[in-house]
C-alpha positions as a Python dict, from the first residue, in 0.01 Angstrom:
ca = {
    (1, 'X'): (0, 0, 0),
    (2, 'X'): (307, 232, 111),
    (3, 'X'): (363, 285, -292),
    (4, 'X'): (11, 441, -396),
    (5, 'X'): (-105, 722, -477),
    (6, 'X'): (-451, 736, -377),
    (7, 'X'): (-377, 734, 0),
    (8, 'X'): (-728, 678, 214),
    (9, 'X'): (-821, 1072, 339),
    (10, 'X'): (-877, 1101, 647),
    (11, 'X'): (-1178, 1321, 608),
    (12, 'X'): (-1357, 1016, 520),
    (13, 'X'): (-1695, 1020, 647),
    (14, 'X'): (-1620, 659, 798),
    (15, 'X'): (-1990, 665, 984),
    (16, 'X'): (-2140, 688, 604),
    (17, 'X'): (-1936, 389, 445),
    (18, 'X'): (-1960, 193, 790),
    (19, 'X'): (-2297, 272, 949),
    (20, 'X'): (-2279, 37, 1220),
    (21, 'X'): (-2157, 100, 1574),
    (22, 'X'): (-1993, -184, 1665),
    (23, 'X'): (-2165, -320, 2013),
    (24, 'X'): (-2077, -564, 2280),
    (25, 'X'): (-2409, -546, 2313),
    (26, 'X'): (-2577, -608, 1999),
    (27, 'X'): (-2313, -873, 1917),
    (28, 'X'): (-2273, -760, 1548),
    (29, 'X'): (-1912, -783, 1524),
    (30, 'X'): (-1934, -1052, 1201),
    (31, 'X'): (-2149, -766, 1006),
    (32, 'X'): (-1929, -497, 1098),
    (33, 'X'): (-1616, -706, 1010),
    (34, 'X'): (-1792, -777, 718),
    (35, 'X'): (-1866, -376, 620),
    (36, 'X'): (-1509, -235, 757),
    (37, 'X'): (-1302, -476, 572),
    (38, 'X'): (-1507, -411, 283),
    (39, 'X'): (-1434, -75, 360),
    (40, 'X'): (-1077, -140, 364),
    (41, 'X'): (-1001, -341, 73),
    (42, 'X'): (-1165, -58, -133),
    (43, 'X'): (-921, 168, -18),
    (44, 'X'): (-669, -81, -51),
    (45, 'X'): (-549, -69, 346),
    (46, 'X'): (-667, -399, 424),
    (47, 'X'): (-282, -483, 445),
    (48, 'X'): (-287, -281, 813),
    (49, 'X'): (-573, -501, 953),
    (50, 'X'): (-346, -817, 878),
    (51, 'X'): (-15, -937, 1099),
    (52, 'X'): (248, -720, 936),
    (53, 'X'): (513, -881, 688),
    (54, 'X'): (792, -637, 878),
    (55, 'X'): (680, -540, 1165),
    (56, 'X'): (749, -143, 1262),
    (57, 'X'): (1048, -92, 1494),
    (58, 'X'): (966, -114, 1847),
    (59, 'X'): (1209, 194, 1915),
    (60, 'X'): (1026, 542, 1889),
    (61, 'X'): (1300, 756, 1661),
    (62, 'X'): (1209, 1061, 1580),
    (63, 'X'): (936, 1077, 1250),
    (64, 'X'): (1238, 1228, 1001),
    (65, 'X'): (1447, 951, 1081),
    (66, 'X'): (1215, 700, 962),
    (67, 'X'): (1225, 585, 661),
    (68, 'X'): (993, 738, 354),
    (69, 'X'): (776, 381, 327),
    (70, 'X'): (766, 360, 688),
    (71, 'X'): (611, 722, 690),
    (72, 'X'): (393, 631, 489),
    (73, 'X'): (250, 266, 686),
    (74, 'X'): (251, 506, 1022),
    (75, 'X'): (39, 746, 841),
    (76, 'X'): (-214, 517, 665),
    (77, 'X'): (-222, 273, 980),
    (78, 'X'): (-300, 590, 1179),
    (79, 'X'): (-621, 644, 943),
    (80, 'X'): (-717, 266, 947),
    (81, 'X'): (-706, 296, 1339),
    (82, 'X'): (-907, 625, 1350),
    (83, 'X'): (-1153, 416, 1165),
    (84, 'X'): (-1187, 162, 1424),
    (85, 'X'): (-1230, 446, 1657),
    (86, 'X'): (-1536, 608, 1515),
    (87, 'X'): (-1673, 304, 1429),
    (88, 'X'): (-1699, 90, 1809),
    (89, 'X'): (-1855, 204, 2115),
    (90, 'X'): (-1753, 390, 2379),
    (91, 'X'): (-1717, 105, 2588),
    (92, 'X'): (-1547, -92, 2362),
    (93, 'X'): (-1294, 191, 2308),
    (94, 'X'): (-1256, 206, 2641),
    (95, 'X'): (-1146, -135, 2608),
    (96, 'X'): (-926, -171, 2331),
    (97, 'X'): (-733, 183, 2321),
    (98, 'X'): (-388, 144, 2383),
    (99, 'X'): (-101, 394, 2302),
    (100, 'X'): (84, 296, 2035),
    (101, 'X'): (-144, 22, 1901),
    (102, 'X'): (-146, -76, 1526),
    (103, 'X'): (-473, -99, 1334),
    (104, 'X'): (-373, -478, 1338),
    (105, 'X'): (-385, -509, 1688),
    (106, 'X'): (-706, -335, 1748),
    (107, 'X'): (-806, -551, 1503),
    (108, 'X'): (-677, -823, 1683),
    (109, 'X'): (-808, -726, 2000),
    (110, 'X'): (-1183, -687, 1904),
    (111, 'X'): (-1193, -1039, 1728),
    (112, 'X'): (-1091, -1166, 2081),
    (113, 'X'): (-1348, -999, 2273),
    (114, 'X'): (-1621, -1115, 2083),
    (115, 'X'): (-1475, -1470, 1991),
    (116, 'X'): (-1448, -1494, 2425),
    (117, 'X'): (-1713, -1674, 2609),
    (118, 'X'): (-1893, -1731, 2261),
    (119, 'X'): (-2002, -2079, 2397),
    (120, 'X'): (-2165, -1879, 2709),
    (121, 'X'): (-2334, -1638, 2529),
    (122, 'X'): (-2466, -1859, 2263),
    (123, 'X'): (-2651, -2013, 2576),
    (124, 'X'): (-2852, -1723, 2672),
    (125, 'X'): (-2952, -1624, 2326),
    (126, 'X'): (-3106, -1942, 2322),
    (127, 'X'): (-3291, -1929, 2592),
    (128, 'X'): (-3363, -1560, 2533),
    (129, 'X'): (-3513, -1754, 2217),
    (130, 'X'): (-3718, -2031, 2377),
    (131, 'X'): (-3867, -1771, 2668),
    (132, 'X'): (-3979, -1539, 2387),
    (133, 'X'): (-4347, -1416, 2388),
    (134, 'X'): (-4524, -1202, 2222),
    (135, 'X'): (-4704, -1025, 2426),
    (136, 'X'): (-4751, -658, 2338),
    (137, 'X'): (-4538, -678, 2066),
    (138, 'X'): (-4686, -634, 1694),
    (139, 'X'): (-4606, -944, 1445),
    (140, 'X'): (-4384, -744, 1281),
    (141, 'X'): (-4161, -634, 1660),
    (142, 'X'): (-4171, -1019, 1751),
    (143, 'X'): (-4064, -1171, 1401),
    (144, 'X'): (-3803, -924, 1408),
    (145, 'X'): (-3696, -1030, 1757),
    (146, 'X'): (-3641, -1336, 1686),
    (147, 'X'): (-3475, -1309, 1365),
    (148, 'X'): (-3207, -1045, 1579),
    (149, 'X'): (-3177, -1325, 1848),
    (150, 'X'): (-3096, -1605, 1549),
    (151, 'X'): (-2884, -1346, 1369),
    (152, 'X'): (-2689, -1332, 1663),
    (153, 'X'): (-2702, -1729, 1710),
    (154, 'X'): (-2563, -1733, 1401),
    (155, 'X'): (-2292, -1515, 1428),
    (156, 'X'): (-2161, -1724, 1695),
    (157, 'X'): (-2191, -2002, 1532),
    (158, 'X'): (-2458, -2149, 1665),
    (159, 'X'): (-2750, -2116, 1394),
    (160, 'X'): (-3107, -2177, 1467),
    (161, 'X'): (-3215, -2507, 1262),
}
């Protein structure tokens, strides 16, 4: 990516071309991942959400000692990352902000949070599922209730037969 010329602005409105807020709550991290890597592959930055092939040097010279290509991964990683940002919750940026992260390992770092206790939550969706009801709720409300609930089943790998 270092070698194009089309570098991703960074007055991108990323909220437009990823509308989701990523949620621990709503557990829609395989549709975001889905959108944001999209996302990124169109700008042609996917490359920063994947383990890098040389990894940046650990030592923190000054920016005009680095070298022009590694100028140019710092700046395009720092995009990528402010990406992530706008896109997650508070919460979840709460959780995964680090100084000096890459975009990889924010990357990394949300996969694990959601991947964690997957067998857990799959457990209480389903028996959010089988305790469902009705109730007040228009056909429309409840169909779409359950459909969330088996969305998010599904997501975890866990579909609804």
């Amino acid at each position: 990516m270092s070698g194009d010329s089309h570098i991703p602005s960074s007055t991108i409105n990323i909220k437009k071309a990823v509308p989701l807020v990523l949620d621990l709550d709503r557990m829609n991290y395989d549709l975001w991942c889905e959108v944001f890597e999209t996302h990124c592959i169109g700008f042609g930055v996917d490359d920063h959400l994947q383990p890098p092939v040389q990894k940046p040097s650990t030592s923190e010279p000054k920016d005009k000692d680095l070298p022009v290509d590694q100028k140019e991964w710092n700046k395009i990683d720092s995009i990528v990352k402010s990406w992530i940002y706008s896109t997650v919750s508070h919460s979840l940026l709460q959780m995964i902000l680090k100084r000096k992260a890459t975009a990889h390992g924010l990357w990394v770092a949300l996969e694990d949070l959601f991947r964690t206790n997957k067998d857990q939550k799959a457990m209480q969706l389903e028996d959010q599922l089988r305790n469902i009801t009705m109730g007040d709720l228009s056909v429309n409300d409840y169909c779409t209730k359950i459909k969330g609930i088996s969305y998010m089943l599904e997501n975890l790998g866990s579909p609804v037969p």
